[in-house]
Backbone as XML, in Angstrom:
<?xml version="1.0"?>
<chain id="A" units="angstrom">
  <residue number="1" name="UNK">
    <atom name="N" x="98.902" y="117.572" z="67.913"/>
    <atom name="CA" x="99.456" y="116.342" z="67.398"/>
    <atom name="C" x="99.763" y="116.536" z="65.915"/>
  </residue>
  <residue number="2" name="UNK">
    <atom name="N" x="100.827" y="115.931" z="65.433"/>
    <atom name="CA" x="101.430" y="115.955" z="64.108"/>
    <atom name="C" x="101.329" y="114.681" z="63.525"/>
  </residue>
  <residue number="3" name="UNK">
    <atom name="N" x="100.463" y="114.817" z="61.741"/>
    <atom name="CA" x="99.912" y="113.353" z="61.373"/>
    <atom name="C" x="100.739" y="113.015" z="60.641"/>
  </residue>
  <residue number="4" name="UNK">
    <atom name="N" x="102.100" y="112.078" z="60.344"/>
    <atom name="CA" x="102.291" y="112.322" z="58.829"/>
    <atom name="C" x="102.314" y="110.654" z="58.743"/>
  </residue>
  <residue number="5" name="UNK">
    <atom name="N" x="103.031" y="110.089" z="56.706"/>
    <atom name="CA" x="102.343" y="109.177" z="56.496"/>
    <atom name="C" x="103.970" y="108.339" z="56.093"/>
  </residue>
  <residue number="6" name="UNK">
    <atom name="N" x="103.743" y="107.845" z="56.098"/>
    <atom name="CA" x="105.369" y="106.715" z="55.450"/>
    <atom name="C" x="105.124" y="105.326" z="55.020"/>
  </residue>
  <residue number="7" name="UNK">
    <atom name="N" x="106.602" y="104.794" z="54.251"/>
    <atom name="CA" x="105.710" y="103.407" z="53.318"/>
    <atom name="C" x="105.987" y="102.171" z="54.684"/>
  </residue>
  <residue number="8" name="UNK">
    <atom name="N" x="105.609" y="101.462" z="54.817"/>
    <atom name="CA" x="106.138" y="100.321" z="56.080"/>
    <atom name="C" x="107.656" y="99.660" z="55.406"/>
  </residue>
  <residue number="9" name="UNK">
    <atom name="N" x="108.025" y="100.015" z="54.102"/>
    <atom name="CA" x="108.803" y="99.302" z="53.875"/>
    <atom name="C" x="109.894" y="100.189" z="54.008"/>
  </residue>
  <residue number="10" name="UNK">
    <atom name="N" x="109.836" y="101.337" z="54.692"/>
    <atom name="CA" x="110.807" y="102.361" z="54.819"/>
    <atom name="C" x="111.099" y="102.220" z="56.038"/>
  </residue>
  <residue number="11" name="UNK">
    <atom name="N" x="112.708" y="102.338" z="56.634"/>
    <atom name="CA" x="113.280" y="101.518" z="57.780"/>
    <atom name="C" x="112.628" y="102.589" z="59.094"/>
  </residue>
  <residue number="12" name="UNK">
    <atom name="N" x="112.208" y="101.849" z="59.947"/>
    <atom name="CA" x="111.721" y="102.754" z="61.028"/>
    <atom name="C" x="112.936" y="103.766" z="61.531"/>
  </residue>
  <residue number="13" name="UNK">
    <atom name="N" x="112.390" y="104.711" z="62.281"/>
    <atom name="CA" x="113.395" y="105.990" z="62.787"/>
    <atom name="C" x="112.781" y="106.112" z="64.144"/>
  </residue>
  <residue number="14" name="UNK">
    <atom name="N" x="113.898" y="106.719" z="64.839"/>
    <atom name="CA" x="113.501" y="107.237" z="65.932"/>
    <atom name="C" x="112.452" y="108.364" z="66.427"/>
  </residue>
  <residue number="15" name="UNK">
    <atom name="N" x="112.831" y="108.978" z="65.178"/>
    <atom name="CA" x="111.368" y="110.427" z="65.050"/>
    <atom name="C" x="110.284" y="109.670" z="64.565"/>
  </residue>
  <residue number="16" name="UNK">
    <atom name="N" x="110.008" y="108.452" z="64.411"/>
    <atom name="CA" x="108.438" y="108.546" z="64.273"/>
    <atom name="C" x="107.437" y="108.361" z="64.820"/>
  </residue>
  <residue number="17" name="UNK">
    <atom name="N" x="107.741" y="108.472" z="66.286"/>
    <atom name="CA" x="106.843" y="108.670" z="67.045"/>
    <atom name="C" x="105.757" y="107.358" z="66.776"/>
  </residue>
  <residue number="18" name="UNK">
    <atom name="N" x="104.506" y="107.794" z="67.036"/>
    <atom name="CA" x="103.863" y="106.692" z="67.114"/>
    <atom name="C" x="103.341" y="106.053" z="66.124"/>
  </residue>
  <residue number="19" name="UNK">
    <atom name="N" x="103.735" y="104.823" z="65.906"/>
    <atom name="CA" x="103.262" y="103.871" z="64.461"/>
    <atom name="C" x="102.108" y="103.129" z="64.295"/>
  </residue>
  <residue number="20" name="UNK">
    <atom name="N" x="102.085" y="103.537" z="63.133"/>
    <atom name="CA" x="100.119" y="103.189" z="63.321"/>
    <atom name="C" x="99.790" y="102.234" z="61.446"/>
  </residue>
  <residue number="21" name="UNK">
    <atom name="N" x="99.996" y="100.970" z="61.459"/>
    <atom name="CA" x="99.890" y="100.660" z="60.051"/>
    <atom name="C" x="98.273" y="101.155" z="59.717"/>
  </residue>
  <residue number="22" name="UNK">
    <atom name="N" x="97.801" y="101.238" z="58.733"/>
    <atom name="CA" x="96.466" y="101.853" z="58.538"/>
    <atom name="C" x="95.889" y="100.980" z="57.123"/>
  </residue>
  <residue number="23" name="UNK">
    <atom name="N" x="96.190" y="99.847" z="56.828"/>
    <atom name="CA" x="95.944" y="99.196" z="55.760"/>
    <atom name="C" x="95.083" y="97.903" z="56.340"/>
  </residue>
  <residue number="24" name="UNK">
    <atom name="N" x="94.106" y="97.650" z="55.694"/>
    <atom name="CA" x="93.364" y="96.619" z="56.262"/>
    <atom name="C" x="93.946" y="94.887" z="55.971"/>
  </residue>
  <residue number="25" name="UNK">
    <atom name="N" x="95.285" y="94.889" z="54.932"/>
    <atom name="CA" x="95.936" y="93.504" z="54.755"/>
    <atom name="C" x="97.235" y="93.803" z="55.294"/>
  </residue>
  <residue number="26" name="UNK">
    <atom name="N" x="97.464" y="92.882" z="56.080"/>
    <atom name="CA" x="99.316" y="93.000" z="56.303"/>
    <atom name="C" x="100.120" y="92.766" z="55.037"/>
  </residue>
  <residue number="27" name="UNK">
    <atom name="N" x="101.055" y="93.876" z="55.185"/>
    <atom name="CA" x="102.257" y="94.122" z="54.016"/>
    <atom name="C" x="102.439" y="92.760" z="53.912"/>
  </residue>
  <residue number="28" name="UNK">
    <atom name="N" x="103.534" y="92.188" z="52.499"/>
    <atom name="CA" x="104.044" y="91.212" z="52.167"/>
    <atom name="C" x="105.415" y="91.388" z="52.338"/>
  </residue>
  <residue number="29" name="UNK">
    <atom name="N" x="106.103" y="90.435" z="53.336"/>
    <atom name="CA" x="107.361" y="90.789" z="53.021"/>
    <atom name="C" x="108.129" y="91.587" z="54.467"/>
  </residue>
  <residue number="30" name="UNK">
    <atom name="N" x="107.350" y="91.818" z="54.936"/>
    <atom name="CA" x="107.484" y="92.165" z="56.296"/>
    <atom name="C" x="106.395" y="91.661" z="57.418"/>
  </residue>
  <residue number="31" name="UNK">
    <atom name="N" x="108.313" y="91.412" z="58.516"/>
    <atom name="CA" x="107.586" y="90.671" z="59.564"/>
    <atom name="C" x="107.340" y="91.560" z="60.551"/>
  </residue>
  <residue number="32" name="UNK">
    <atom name="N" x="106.674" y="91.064" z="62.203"/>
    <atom name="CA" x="105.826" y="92.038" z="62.641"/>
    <atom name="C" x="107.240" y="93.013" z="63.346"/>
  </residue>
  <residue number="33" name="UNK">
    <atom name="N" x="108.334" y="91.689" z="63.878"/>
    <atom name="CA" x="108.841" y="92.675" z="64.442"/>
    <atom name="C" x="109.949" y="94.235" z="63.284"/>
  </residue>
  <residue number="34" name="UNK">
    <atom name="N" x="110.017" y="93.523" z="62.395"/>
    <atom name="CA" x="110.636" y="94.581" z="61.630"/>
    <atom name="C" x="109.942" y="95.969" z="61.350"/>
  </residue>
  <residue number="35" name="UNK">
    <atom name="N" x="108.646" y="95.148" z="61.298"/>
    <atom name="CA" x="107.067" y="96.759" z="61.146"/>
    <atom name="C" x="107.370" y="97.377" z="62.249"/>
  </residue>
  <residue number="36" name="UNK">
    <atom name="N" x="107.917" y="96.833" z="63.532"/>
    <atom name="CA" x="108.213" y="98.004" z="64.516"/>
    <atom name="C" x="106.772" y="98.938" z="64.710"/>
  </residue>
  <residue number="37" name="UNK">
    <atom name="N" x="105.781" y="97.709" z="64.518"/>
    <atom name="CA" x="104.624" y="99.084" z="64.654"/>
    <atom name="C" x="104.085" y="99.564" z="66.519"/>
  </residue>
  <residue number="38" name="UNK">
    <atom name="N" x="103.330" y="99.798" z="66.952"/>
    <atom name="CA" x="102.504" y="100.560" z="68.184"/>
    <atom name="C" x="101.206" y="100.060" z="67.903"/>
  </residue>
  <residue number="39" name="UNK">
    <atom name="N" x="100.638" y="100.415" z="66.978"/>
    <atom name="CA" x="99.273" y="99.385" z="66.712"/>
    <atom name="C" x="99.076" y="99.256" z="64.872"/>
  </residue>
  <residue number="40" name="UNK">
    <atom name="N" x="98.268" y="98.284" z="65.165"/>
    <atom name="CA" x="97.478" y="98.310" z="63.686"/>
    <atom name="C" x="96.351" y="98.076" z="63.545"/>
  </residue>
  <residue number="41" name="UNK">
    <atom name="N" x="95.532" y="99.434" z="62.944"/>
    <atom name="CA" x="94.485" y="99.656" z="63.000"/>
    <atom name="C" x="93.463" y="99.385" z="61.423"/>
  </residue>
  <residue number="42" name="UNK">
    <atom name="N" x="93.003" y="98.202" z="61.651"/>
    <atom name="CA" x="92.191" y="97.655" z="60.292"/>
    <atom name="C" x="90.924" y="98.780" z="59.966"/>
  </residue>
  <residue number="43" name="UNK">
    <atom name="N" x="90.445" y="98.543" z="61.135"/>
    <atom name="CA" x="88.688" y="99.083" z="61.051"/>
    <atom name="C" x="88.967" y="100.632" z="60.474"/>
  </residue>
  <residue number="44" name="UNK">
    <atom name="N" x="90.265" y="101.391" z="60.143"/>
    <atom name="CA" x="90.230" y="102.635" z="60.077"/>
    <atom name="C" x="90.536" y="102.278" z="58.347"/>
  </residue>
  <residue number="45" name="UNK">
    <atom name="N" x="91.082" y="101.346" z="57.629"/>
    <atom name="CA" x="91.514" y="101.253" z="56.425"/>
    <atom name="C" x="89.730" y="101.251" z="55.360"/>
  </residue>
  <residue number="46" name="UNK">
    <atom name="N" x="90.465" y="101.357" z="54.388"/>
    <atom name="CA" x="89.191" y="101.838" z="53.205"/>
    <atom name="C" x="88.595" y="100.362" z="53.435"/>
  </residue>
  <residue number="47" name="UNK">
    <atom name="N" x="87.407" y="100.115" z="53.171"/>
    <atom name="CA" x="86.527" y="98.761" z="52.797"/>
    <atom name="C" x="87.207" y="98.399" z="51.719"/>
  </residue>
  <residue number="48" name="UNK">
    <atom name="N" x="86.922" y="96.733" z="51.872"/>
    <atom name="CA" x="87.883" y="95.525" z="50.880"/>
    <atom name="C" x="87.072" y="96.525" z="49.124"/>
  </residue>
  <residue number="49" name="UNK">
    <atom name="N" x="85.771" y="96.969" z="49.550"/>
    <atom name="CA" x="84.905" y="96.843" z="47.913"/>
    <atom name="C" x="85.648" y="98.186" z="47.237"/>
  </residue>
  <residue number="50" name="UNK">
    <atom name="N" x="85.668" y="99.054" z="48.244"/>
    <atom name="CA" x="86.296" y="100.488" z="48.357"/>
    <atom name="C" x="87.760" y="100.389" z="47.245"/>
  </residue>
  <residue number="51" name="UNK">
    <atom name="N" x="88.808" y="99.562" z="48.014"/>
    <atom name="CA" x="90.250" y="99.566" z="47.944"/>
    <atom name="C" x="90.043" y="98.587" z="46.333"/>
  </residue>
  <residue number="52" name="UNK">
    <atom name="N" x="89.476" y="97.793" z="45.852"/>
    <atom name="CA" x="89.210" y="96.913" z="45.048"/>
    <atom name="C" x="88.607" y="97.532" z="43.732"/>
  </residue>
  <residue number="53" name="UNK">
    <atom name="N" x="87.597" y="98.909" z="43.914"/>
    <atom name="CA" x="87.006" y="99.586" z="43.400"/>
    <atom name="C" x="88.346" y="100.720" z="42.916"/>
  </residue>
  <residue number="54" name="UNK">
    <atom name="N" x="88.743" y="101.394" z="43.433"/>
    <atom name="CA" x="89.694" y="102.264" z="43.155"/>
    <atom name="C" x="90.780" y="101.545" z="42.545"/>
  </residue>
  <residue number="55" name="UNK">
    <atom name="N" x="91.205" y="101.009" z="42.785"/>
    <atom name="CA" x="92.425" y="100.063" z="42.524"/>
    <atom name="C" x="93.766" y="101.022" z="42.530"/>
  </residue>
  <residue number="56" name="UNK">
    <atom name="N" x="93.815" y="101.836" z="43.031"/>
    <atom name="CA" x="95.200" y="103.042" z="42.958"/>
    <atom name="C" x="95.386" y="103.639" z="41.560"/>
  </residue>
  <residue number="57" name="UNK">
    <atom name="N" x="94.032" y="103.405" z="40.633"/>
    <atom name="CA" x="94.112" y="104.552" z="39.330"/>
    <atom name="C" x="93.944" y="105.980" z="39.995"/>
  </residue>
  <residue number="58" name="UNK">
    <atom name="N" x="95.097" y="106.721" z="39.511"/>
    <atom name="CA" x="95.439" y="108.129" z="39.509"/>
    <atom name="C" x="94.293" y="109.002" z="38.997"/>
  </residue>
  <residue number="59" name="UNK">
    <atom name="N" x="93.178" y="108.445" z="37.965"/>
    <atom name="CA" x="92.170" y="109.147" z="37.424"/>
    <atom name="C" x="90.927" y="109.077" z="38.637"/>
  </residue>
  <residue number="60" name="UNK">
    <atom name="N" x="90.635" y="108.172" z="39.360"/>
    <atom name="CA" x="89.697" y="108.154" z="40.372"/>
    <atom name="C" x="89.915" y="108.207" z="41.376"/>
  </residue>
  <residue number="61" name="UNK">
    <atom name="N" x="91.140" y="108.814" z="42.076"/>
    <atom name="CA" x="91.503" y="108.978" z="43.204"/>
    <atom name="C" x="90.674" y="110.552" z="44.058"/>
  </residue>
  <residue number="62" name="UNK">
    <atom name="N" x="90.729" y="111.181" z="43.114"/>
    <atom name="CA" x="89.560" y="112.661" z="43.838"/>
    <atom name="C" x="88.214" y="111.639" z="44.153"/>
  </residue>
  <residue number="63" name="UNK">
    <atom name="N" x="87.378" y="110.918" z="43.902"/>
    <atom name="CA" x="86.289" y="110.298" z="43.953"/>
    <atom name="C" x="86.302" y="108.801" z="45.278"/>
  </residue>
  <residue number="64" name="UNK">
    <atom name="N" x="88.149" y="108.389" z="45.090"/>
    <atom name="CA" x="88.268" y="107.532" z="46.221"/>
    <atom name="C" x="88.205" y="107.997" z="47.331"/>
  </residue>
  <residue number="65" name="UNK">
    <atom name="N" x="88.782" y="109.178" z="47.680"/>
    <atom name="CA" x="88.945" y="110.320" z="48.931"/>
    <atom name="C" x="87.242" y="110.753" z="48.938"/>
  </residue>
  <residue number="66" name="UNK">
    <atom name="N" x="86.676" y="110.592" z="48.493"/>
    <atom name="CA" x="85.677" y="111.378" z="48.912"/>
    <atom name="C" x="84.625" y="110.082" z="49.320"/>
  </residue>
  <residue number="67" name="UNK">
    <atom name="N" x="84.915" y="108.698" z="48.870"/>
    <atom name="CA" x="84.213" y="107.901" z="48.911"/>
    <atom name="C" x="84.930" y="107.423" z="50.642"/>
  </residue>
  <residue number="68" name="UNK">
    <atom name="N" x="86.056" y="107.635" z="50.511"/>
    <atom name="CA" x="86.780" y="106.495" z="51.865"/>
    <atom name="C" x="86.447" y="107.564" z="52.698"/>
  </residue>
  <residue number="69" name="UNK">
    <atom name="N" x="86.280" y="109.160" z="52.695"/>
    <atom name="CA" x="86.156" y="109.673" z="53.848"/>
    <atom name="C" x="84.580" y="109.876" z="54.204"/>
  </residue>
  <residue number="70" name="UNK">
    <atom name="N" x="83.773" y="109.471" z="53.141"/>
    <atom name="CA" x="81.905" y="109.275" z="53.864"/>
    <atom name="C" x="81.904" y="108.113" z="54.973"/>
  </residue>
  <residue number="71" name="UNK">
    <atom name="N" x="83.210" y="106.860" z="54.139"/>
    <atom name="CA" x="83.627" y="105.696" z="54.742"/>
    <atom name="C" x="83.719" y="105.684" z="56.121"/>
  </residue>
  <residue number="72" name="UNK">
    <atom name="N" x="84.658" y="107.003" z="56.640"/>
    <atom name="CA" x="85.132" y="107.199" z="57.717"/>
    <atom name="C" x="84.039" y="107.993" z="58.397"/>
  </residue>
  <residue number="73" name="UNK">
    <atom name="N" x="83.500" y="108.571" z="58.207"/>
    <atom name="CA" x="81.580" y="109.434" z="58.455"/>
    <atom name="C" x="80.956" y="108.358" z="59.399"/>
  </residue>
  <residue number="74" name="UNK">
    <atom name="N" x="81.213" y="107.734" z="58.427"/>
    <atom name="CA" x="79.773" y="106.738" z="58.582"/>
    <atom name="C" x="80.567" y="105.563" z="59.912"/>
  </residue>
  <residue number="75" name="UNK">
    <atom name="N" x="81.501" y="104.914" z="60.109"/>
    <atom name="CA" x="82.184" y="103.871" z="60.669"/>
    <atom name="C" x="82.531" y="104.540" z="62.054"/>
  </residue>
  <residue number="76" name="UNK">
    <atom name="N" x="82.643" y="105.767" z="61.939"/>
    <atom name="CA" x="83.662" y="106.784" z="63.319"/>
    <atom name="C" x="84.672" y="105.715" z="63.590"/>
  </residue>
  <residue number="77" name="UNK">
    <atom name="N" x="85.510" y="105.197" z="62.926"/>
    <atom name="CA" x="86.714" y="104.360" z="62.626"/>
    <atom name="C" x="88.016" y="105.273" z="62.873"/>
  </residue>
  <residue number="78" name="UNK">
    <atom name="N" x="87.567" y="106.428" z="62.516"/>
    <atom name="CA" x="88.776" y="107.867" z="62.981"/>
    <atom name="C" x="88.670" y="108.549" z="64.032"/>
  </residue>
  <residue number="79" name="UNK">
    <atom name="N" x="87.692" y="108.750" z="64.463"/>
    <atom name="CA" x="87.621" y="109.063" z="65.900"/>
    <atom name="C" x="87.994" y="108.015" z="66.837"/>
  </residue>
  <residue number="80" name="UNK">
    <atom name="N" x="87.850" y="106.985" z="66.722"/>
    <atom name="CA" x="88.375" y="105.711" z="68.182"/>
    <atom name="C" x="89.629" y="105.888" z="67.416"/>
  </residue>
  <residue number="81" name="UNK">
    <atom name="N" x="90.415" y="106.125" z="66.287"/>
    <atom name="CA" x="91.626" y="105.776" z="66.254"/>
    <atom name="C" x="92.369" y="107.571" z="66.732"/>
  </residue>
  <residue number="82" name="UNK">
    <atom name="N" x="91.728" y="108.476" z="66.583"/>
    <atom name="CA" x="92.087" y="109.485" z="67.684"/>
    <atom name="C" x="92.052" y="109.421" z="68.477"/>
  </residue>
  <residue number="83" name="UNK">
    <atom name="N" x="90.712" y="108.735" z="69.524"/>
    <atom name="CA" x="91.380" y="108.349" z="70.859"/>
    <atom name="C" x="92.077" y="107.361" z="71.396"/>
  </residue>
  <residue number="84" name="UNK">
    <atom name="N" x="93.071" y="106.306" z="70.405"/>
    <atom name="CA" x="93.789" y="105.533" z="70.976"/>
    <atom name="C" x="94.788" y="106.935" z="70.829"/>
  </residue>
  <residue number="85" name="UNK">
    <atom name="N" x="95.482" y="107.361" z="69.899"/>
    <atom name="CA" x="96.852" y="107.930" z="69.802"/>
    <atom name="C" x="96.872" y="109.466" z="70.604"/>
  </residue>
  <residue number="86" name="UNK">
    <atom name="N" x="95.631" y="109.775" z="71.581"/>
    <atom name="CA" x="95.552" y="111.096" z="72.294"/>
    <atom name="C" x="96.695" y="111.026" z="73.238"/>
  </residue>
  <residue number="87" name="UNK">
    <atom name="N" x="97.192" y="111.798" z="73.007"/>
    <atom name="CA" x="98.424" y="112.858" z="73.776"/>
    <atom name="C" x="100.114" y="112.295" z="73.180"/>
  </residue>
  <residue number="88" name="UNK">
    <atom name="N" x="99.815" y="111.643" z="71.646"/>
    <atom name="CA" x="100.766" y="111.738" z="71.179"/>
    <atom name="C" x="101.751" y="113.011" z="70.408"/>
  </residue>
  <residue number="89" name="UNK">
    <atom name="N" x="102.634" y="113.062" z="70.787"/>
    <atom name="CA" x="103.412" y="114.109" z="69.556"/>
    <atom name="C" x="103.655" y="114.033" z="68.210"/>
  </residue>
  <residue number="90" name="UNK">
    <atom name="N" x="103.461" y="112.692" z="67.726"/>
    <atom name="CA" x="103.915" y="112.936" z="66.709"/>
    <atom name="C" x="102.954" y="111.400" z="66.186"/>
  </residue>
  <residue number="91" name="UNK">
    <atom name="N" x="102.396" y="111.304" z="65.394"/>
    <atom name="CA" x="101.520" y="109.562" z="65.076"/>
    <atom name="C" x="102.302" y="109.262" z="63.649"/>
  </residue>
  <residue number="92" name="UNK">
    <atom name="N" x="102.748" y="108.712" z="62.924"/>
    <atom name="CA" x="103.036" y="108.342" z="61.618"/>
    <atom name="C" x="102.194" y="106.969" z="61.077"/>
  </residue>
  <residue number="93" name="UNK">
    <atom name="N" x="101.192" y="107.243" z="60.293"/>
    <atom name="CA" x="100.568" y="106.481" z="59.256"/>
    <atom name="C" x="100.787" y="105.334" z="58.201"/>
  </residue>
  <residue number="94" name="UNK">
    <atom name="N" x="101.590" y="104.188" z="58.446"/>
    <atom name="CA" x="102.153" y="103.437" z="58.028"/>
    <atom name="C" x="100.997" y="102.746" z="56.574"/>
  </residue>
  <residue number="95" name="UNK">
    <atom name="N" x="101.906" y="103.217" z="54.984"/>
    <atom name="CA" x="100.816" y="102.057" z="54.328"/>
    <atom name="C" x="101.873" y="101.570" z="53.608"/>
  </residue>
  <residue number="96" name="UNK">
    <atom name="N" x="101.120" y="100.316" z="52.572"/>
    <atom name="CA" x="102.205" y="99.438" z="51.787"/>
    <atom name="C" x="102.237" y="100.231" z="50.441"/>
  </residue>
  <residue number="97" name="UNK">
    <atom name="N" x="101.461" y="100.473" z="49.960"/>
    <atom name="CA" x="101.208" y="101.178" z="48.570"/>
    <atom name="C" x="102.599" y="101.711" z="47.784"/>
  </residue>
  <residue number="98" name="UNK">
    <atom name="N" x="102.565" y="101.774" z="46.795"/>
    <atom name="CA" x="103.637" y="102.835" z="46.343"/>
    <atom name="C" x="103.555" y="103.920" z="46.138"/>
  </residue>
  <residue number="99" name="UNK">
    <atom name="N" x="102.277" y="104.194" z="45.465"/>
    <atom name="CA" x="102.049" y="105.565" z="45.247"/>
    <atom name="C" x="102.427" y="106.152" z="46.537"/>
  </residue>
  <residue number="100" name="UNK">
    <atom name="N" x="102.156" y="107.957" z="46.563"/>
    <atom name="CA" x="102.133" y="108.530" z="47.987"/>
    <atom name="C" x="100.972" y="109.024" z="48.376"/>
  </residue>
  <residue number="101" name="UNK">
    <atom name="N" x="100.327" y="108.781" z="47.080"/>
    <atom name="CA" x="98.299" y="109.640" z="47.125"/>
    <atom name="C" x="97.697" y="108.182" z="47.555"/>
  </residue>
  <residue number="102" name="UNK">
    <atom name="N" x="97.458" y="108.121" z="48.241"/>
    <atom name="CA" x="97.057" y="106.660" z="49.127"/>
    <atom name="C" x="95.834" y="106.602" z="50.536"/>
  </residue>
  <residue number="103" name="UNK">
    <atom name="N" x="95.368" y="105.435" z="50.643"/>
    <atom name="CA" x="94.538" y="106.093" z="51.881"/>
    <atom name="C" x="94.840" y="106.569" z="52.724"/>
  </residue>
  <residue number="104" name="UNK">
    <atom name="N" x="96.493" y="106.204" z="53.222"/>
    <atom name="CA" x="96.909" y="107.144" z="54.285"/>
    <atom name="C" x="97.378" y="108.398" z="54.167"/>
  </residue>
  <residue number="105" name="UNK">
    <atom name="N" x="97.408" y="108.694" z="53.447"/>
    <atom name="CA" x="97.223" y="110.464" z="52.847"/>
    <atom name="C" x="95.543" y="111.550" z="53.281"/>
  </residue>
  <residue number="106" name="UNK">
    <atom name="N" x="94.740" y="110.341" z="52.540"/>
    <atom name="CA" x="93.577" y="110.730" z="52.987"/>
    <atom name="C" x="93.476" y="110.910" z="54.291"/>
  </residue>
  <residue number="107" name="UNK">
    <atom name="N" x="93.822" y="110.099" z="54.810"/>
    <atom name="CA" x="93.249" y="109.470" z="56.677"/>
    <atom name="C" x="93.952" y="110.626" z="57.303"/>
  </residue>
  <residue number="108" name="UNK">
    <atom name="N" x="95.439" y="110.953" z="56.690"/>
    <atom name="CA" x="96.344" y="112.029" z="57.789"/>
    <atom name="C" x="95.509" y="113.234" z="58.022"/>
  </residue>
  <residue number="109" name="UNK">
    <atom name="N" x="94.852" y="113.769" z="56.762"/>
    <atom name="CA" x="94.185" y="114.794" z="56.335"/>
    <atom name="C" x="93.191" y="114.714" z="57.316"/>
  </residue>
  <residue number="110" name="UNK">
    <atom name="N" x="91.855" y="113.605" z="57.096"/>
    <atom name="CA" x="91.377" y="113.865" z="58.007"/>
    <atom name="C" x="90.988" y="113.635" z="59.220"/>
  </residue>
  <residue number="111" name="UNK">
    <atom name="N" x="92.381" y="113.303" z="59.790"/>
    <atom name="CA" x="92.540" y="113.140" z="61.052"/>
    <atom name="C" x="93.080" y="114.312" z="61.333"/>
  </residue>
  <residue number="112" name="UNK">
    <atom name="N" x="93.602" y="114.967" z="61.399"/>
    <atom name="CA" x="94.137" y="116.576" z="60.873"/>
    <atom name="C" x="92.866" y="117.458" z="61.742"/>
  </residue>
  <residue number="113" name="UNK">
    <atom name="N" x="91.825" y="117.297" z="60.779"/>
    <atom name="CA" x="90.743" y="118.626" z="60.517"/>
    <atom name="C" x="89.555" y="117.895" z="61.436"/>
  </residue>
  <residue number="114" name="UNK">
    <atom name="N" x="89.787" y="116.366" z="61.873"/>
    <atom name="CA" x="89.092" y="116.480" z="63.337"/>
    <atom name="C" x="89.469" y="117.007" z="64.621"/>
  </residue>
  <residue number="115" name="UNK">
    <atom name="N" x="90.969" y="116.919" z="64.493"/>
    <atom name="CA" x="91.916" y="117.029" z="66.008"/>
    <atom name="C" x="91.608" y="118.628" z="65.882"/>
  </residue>
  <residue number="116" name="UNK">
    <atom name="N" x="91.727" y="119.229" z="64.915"/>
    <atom name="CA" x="91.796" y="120.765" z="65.044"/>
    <atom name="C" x="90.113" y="121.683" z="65.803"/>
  </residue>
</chain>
């Protein structure tokens, strides 16, 4: 399976296989049917204290990844969301963020190095 990550506000495609928003608040600004999503998976997004704590500073982002993926340790929030998307080809990681270093960057990663 192939993980990759895209913004929700970027127009869906036919290659993206299966859509998976990964943010624990629904985007602003988009409605459900335009999200064009497959599921949306809260319980896999960083904790409210987590996402609130980091706030998308570029200086604590090595320390957010390491905090959201004990996150994911501890919740097995990535494993049930591997076995919803098993025997997909292709999953795409839907977040709102702007940056591209984001939790769904993290999550692709290690959803990645469990499947393997």
């Amino acid at each position: 399976m192939r993980i990759v990550t895209k913004r929700i506000y970027d127009h869906p495609a036919d290659d993206d296989g299966y859509r998976v928003l990964v943010d624990r608040l629904w985007p602003r600004g988009v409605s459900k049917e335009k999200a064009d999503l497959d599921l949306w998976d809260k319980d896999v997004a960083p904790s409210s204290e987590l996402r609130e704590w980091w706030n998308h500073d570029p200086e604590t982002y090595l320390e957010f990844e390491r905090r959201y993926e004990a996150e994911l340790d501890d919740s097995g929030a990535a494993m049930s969301l591997l076995d919803k998307v098993s025997g997909q080809e292709l999953v795409t990681l839907l977040f709102a963020a702007h940056d591209p270093e984001n939790n769904a960057t993290v999550l692709a990663a290690y959803l990645t190095r469990l499947d393997s």
